[in-house]
C-alpha positions as CSV (number, residue, x, y, z in Angstrom):
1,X,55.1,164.0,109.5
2,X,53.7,161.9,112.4
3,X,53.6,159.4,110.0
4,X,56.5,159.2,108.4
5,X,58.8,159.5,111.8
6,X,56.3,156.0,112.5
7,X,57.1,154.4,109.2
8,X,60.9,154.7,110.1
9,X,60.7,153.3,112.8
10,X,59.6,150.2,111.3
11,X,62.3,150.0,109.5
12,X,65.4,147.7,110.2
13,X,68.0,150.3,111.9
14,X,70.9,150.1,109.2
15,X,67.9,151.3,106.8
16,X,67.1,154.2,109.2
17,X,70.6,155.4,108.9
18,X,70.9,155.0,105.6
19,X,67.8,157.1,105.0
20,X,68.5,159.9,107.8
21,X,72.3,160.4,106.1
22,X,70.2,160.8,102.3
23,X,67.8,163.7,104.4
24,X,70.7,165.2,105.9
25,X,72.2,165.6,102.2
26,X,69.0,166.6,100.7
27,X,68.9,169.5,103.0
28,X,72.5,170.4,102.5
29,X,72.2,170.4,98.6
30,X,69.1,172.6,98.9
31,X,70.1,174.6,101.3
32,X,73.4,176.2,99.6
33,X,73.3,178.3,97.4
34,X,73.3,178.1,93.4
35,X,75.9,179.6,90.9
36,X,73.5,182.5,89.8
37,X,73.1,184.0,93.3
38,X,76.3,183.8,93.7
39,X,77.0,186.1,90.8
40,X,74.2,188.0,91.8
41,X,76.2,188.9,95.0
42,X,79.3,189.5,93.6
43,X,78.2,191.5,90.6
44,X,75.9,193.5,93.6
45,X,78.7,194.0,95.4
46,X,81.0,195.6,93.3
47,X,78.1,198.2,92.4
48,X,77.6,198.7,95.9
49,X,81.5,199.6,96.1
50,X,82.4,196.3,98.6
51,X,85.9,195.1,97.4
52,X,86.2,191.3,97.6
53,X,88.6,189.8,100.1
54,X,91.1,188.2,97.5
55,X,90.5,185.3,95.1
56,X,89.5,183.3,98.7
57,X,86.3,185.6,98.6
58,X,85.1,183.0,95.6
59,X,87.3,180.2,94.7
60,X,85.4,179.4,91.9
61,X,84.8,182.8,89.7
62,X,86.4,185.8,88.5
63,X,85.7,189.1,87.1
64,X,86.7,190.0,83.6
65,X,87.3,193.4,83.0
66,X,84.4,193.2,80.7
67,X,82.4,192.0,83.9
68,X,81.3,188.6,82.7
69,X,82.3,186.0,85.3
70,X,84.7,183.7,84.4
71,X,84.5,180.3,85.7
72,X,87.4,177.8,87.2
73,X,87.3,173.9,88.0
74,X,86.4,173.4,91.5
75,X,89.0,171.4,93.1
76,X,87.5,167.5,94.4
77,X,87.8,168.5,98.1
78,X,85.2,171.3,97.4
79,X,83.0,170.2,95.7
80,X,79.6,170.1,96.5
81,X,77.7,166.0,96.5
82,X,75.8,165.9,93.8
83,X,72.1,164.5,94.9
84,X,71.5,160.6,94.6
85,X,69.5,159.1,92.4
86,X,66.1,156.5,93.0
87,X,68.6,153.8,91.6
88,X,71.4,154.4,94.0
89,X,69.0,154.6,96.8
90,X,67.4,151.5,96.3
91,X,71.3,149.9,95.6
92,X,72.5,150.8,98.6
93,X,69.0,149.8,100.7
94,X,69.8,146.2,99.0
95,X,73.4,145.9,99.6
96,X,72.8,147.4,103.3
97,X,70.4,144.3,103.5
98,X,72.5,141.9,102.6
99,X,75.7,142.9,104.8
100,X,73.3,142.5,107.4
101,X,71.7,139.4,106.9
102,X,75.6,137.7,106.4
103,X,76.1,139.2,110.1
104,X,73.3,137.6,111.1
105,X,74.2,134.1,109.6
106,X,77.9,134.5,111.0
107,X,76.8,134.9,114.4
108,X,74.4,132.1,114.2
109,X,77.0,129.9,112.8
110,X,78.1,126.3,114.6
111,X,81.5,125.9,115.8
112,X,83.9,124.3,113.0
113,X,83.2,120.3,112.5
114,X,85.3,118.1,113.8
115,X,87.1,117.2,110.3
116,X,88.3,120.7,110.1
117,X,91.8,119.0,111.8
118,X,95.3,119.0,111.5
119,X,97.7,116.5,112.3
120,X,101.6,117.2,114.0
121,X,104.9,115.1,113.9
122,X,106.7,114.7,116.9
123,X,110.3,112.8,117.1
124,X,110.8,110.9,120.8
125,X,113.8,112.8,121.6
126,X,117.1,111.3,124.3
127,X,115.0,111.4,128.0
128,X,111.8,112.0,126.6
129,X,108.6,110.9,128.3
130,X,105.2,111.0,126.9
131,X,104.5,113.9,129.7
132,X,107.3,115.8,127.9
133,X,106.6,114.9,124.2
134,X,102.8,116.2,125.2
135,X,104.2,119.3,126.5
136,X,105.9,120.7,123.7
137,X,102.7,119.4,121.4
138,X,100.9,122.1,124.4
139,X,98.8,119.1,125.4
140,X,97.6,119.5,128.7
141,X,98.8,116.9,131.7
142,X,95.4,115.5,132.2
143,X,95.5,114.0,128.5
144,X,98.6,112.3,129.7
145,X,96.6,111.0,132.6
146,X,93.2,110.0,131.2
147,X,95.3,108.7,127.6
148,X,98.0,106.4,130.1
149,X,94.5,104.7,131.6
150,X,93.9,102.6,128.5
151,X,95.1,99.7,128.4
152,X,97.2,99.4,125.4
153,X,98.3,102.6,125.9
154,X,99.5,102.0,129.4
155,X,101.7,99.1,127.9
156,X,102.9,101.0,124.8
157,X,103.4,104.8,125.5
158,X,105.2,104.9,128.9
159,X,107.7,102.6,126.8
160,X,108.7,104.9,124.0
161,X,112.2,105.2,122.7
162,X,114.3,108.0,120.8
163,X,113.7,108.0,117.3
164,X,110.1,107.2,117.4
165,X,107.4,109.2,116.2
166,X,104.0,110.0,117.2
167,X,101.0,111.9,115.2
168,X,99.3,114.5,117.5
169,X,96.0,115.5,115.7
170,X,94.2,118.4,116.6
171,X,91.0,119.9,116.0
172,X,90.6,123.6,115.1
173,X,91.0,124.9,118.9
174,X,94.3,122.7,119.5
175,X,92.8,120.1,121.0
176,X,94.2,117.1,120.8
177,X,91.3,114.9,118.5
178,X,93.8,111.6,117.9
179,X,96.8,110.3,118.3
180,X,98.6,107.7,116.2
181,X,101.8,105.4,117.0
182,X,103.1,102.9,115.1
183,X,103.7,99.6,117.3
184,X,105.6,98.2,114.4
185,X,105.6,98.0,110.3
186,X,102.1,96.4,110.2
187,X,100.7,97.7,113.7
188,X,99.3,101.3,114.7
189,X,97.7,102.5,117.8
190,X,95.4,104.8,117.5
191,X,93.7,107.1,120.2
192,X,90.5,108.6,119.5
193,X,89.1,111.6,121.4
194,X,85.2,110.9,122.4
195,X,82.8,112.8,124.3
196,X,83.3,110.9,127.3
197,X,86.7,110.4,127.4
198,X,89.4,108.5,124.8
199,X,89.1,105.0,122.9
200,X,91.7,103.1,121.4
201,X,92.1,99.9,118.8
202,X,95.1,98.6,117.2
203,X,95.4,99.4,113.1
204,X,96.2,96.0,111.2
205,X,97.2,96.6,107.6
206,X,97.2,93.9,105.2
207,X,100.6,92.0,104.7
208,X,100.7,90.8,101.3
209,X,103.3,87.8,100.6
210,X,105.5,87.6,97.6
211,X,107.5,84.8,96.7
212,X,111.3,85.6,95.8
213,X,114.3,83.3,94.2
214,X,118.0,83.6,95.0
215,X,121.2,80.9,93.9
216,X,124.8,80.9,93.7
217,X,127.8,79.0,92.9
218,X,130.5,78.4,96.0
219,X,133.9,79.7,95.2
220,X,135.7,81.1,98.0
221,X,133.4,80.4,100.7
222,X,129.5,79.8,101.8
223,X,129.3,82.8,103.1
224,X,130.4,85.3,100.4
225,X,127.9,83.4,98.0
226,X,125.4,83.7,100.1
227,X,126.2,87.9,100.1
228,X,126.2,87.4,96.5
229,X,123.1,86.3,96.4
230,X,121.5,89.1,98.1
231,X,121.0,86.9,101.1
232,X,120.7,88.3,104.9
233,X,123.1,87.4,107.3
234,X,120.0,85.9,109.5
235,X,119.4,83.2,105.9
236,X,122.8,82.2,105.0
237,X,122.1,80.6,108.7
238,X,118.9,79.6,108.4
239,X,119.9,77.8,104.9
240,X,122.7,76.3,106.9
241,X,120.8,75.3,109.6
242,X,118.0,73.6,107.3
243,X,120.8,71.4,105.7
244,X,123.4,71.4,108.7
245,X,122.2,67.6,109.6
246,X,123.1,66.4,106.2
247,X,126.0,68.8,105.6
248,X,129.2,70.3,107.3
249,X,129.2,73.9,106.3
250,X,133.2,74.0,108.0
251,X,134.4,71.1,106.7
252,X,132.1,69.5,103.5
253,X,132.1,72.0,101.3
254,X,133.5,72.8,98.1
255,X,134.7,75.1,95.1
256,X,131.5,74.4,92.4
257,X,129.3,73.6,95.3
258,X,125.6,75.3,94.7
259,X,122.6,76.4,96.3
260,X,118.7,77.5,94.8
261,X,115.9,78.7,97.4
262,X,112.7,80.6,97.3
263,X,111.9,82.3,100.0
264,X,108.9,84.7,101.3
265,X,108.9,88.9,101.4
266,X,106.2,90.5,103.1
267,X,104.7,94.1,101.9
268,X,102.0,96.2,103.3
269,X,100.5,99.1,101.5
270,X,103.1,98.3,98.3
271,X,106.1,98.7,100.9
272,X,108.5,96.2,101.5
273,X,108.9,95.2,105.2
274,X,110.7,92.0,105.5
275,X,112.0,88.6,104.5
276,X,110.2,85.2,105.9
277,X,110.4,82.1,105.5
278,X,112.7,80.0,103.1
279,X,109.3,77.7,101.5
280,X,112.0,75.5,99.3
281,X,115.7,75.0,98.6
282,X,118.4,72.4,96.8
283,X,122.1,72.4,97.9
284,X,124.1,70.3,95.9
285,X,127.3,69.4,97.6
286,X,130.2,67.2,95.9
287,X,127.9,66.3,93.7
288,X,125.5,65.1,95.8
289,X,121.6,67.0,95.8
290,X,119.6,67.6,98.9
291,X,116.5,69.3,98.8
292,X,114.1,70.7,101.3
293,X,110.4,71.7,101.2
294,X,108.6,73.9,103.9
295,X,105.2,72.4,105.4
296,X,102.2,74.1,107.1
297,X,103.5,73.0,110.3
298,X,106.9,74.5,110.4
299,X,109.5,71.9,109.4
300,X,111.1,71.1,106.6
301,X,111.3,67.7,105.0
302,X,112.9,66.5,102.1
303,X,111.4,66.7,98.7
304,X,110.0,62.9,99.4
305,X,108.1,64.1,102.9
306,X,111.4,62.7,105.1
307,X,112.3,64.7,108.2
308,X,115.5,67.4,107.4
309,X,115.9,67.3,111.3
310,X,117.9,64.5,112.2
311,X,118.6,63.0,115.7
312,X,121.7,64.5,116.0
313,X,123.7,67.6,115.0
314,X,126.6,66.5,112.6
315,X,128.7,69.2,114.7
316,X,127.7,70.7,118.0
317,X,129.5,73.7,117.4
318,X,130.1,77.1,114.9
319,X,133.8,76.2,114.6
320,X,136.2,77.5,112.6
321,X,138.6,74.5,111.7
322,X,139.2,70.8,112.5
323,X,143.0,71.1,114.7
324,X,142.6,67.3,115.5
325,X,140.8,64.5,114.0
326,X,139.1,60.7,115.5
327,X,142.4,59.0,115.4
328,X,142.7,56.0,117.4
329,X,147.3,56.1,117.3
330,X,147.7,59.5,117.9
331,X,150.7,61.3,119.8
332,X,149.2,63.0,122.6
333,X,150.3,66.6,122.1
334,X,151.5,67.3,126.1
335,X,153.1,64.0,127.1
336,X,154.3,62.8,123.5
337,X,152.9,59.3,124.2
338,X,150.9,57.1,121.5
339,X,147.2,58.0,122.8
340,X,144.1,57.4,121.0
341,X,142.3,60.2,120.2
342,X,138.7,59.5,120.6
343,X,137.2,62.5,119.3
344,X,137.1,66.0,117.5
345,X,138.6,69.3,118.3
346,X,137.3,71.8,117.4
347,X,139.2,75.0,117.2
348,X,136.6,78.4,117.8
349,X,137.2,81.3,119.8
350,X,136.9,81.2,123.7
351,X,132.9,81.7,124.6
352,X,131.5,80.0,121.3
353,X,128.2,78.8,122.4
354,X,128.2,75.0,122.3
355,X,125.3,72.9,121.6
356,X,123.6,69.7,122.8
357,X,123.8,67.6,119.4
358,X,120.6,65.8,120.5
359,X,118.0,65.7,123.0
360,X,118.9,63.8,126.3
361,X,119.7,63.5,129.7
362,X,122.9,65.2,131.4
363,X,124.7,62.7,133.5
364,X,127.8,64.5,134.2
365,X,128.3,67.9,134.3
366,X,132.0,69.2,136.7
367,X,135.4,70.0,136.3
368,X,138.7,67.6,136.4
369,X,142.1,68.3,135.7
370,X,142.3,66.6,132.5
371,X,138.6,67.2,130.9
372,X,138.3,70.9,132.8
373,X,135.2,71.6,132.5
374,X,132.7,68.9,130.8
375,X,129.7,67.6,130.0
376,X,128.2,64.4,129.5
377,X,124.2,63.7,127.6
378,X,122.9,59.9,127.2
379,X,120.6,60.4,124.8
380,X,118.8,56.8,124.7
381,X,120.4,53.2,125.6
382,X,123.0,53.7,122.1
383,X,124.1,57.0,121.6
384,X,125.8,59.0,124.4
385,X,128.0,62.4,123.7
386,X,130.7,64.2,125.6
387,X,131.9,67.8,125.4
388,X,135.2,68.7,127.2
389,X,137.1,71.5,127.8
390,X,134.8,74.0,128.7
391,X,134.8,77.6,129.6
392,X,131.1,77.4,131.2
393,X,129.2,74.8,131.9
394,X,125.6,75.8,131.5
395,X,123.6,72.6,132.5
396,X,123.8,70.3,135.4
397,X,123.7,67.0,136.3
398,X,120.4,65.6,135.8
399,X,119.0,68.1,133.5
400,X,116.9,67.2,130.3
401,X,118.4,69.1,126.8
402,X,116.6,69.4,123.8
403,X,118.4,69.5,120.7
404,X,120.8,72.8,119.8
405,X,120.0,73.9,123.4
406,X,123.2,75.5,124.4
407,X,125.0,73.5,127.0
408,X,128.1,75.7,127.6
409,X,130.9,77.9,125.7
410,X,133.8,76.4,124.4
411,X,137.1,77.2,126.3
412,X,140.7,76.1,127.3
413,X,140.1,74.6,130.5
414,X,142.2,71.0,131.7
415,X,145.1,69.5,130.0
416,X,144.7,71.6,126.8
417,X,147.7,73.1,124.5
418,X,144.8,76.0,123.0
419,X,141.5,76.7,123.3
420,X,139.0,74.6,121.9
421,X,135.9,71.8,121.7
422,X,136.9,68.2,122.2
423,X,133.7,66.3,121.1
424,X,132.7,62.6,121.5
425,X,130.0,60.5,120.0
426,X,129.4,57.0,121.5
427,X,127.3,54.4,120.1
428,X,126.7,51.2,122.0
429,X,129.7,51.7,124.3
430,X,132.0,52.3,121.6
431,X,133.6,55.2,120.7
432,X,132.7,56.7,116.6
433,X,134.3,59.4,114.3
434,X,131.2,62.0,114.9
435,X,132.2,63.1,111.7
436,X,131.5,60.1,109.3
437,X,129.1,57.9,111.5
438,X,125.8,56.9,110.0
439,X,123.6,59.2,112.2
440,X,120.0,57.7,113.1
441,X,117.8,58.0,109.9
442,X,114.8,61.0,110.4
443,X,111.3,60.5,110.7
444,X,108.7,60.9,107.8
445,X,106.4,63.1,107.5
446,X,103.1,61.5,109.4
447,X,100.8,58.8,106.9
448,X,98.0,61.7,106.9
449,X,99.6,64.4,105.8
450,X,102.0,63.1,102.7
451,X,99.3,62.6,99.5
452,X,98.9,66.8,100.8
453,X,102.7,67.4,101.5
454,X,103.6,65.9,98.2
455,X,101.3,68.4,96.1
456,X,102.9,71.2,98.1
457,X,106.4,69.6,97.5
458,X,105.9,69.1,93.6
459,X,104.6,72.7,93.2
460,X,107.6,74.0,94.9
461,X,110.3,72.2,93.4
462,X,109.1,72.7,90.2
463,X,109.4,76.7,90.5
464,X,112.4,76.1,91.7
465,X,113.8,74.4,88.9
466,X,111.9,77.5,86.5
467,X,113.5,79.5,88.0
468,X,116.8,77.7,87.9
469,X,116.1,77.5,84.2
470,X,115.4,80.7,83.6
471,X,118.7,81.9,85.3
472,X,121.0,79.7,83.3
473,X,119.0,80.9,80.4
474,X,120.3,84.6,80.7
475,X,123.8,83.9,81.9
């Protein structure tokens, strides 16, 4: 017995359970008694003259008057286990095993892995700062503090505005593991948890460049055709800019008047994220064709390499019509006297921004009674312009423009009947119409660069004029 009590103690402990539970029902099952006996007390019993308690005296036999016992099902909750077999032993040993060696390999298991992570969405809500936008993400402040260190992050995070959105990811105990913000379409900051504190780089995704065409015909105005097109408001100008030295978008155009460019998109990731630059374009105007080609270095010359920026703006201002012409016998409008009229007005509301037509040297800028307020640029020893009338001046005497620098806003200042731009353009000491004098020819593209300018100009103007084709073809 010695033995045995020594051989279970060897034994792994859910083993010696299961074992001392099948000796405790061994005992039971041999220990009750068996149907026979049983009878053998009940049949003794009644020849001894002992009268059973009730049918609760044996719940599982009767007595037939005939006095054979008669037997009834024992109900489940009675009845007696039956023993187990060798099999169900040994099934239970082995599934008893392996229970315990999962335990075991649970317990010894390492912490989830760092990809086991989930990412949240949070919206930069009115008043928000990153401290709050971490609090409801139940980040702690010292992330805030150790995160606001970097340098990037410093610049970018303490800046954020409603409406933005930053990626909180987290690892399986909430930790925060990353976080992501989009500096714009292309650019992402990302924040990476290490084991001695946080990193960060900024994200780059490749912008692909597609090339796009767009034309239309004038009819009411340059505006509405460029709509029409499918133009932005920020190309109709930069189309009018591009030709505004060899055309006068207020006063030159025409019904029939037409216009072709190609221009860039950029996509990232198959996603559109905005329109570039304008690489060619033809306006023909009263019948006339001017053409413009893109170059690596940012300007656009004509189709022959020559300079589209001239020396001087045809018009200095965004007006909105002509109210008075060069005319050299005109009435003045406040005295009624024959005057000459040495310039143009132009009529545009009060606080137009007014340009310097070329680059020069401001050698007046005040305030009389008749001019209001003016401003006077010599440009070189011939040409020399004069802008009158004035709401602001911004320059002052002595100043060096470049050209389309804004000078001041148009106004109603001096002897004026309305508000508007009274414009002079002075060659040699003699006053010109700025609307129909020969302005100083452009520069050509430099010697070097033309045989390489010219391959790039031929390639674009010829898918233009596909693409032209191919437009006419399926109207």
């Amino acid at each position: 017995m010695g033995k045995v009590i020594t051989l279970l103690k060897l034994l792994p402990k859910p083993h010696q359970i299961l074992l001392g539970i099948l000796m405790v029902v061994t005992l039971t099952v041999l220990l009750l008694p068996t149907d026979d006996a049983q009878a053998s007390r009940a049949t003794n019993s009644t020849r001894s003259g002992t009268i059973p308690l009730g049918d609760d005296a044996n719940p599982q036999r009767d007595i037939n008057p005939n006095g054979n016992a008669k037997v009834y099902p024992v109900p489940l909750a009675f009845r007696t286990p039956e023993a187990p077999s060798a099999d169900d032993i040994a099934n239970e040993i082995n599934q008893l095993h392996q229970t315990s060696e999962h335990e075991t390999a649970v317990k010894n298991a390492t912490p989830p892995s760092a990809s086991e992570q989930y990412t949240e969405h949070f919206t930069v809500r009115s008043g928000d700062t990153l401290a709050k936008l971490f609090k409801r993400a139940d980040l702690t402040p010292r992330d805030v503090y150790e995160i606001t260190q970097l340098p990037k992050a410093k610049k970018n995070l303490l800046k954020i505005l409603p409406g933005e959105e930053i990626a909180i990811v987290k690892n399986s105990s909430g930790e925060l593991s990353q976080l992501r913000y989009h500096l714009d379409p292309i650019s992402t900051l990302v924040i990476n948890k290490q084991t001695d504190g946080y990193s960060e780089e900024v994200i780059t995704k490749q912008v692909e460049q597609r090339t796009k065409f767009a034309s239309a015909t004038i009819n009411s105005n340059f505006w509405n055709a460029g709509v029409t097109a499918g133009l932005t408001p920020n190309q109709i100008m930069q189309l009018a800019t591009i030709f505004g030295w060899d055309v006068d978008f207020a006063l030159d155009l025409r019904q029939g008047d037409k216009f072709a460019i190609l221009f860039e998109e950029e996509f990232a990731d198959g996603q559109f994220l905005q329109n570039g630059n304008i690489l060619a374009a033809e306006f023909v105007n009263q019948g006339d064709t001017y053409t413009a080609v893109r170059y690596k270095d940012g300007n656009y010359y004509s189709a022959e390499g020559r300079s589209m920026r001239k020396a001087f703006l045809r018009s200095p201002v965004d007006f909105k019509y002509v109210s008075s012409s060069f005319n050299p016998r005109r009435l003045h409008p406040v005295t009624g006297q024959v005057r000459a009229h040495r310039g143009v007005d132009y009529v545009a509301a009060v606080g137009t921004p007014i340009k310097a037509a070329g680059k020069g040297r401001v050698i007046k800028s005040g305030y009389n009674q008749y001019n209001g307020n003016y401003v006077f640029i010599k440009h070189n020893e011939t040409y020399t312009t004069k802008y009158l009338h004035l709401n602001k001046r911004k320059v002052k005497q002595g100043q060096t423009v470049k050209q389309g620098q804004i000078i001041g806003t148009l106004g109603s200042t001096g002897r004026v009947t309305g508000a508007h731009l009274h414009y002079e353009f002075i060659v040699n000491g003699v006053h010109r119409n700025p609307r129909t004098v020969k302005l100083p020819q452009s520069m050509p593209i430099d010697s070097k660069e033309k045989q390489q300018f010219l391959a790039v100009s031929q390639q674009m103007m010829a898918k233009l004029k596909q693409n032209n084709d191919i437009q006419l073809a399926a109207q």
